[in-house]
C-alpha positions in Angstrom: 15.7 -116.6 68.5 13.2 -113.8 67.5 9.6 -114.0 68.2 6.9 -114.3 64.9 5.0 -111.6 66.3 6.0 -108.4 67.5 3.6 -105.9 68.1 4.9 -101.9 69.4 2.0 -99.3 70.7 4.0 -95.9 69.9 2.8 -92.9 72.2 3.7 -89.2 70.9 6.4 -89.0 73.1 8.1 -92.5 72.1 8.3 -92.7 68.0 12.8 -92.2 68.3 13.7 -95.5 67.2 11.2 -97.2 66.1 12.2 -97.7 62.5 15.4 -99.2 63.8 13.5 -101.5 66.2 12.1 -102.7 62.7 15.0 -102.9 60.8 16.2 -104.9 63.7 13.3 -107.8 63.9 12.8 -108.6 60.6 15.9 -109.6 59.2 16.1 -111.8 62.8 13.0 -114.5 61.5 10.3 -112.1 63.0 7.7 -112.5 60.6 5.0 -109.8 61.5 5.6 -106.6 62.7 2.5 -104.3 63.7 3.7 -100.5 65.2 0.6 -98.9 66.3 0.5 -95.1 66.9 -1.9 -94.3 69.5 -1.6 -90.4 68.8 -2.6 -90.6 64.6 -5.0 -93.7 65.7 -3.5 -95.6 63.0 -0.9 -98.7 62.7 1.9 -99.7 60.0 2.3 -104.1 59.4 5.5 -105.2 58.4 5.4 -108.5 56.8 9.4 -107.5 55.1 11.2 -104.5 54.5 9.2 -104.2 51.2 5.9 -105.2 52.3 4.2 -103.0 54.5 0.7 -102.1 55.6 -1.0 -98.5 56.6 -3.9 -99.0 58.7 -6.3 -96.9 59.5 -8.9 -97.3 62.7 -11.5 -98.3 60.3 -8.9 -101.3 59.5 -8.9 -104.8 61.0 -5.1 -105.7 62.7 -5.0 -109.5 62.3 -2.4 -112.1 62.5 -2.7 -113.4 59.1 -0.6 -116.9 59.2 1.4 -116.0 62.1 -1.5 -115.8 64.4 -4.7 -117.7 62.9 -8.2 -116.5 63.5 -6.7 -113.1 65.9 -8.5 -110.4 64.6 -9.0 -106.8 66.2 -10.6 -103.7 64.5 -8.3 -100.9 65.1 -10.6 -98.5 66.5 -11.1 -101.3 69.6 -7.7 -100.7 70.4 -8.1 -96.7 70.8 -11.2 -96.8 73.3 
C-alpha cells in the first residue's frame, strides 16, 4: 500500500538516490511526490513520471487534491 503523499527534504550530502526513490513511489499509487532541496532552496513535485514541477522559494508547495487546503510558501520551509 503506498501513501498519496510523499514528501523528501534532500540535504547536500543526501541527493544518491533520490530519483530512484521516485521512480519507486509513483508507479506504487503514490500520487504526489514533493523532493525539496534545502541546499538550492528549491523543490521538484511529481504528480507522474511526465508531470513534474520546479519550484522555486518564491513558489507555494501545496497538496493540490491529495491534500486540500495545505499550502506552504517555500521560502517558510527554509527559515
Amino acid at each position: 500500500m503506498a501513501p498519496d503523499l510523499v514528501v523528501e527534504v534532500v540535504s547536500s550530502d543526501d541527493r544518491h538516490g533520490i530519483s530512484d526513490k521516485v521512480k519507486d513511489w509513483l508507479p506504487t499509487g503514490t500520487r504526489l511526490v514533493g523532493v525539496i532541496m534545502v541546499d538550492a532552496r528549491s523543490a521538484t513535485v511529481y504528480r507522474s513520471p511526465d508531470d513534474v514541477s520546479e519550484l522555486s522559494e518564491s513558489d507555494t508547495f501545496n497538496g493540490e487534491d491529495v491534500v486540500p487546503g495545505f499550502a506552504r510558501e517555500l521560502r517558510e520551509l527554509f527559515n
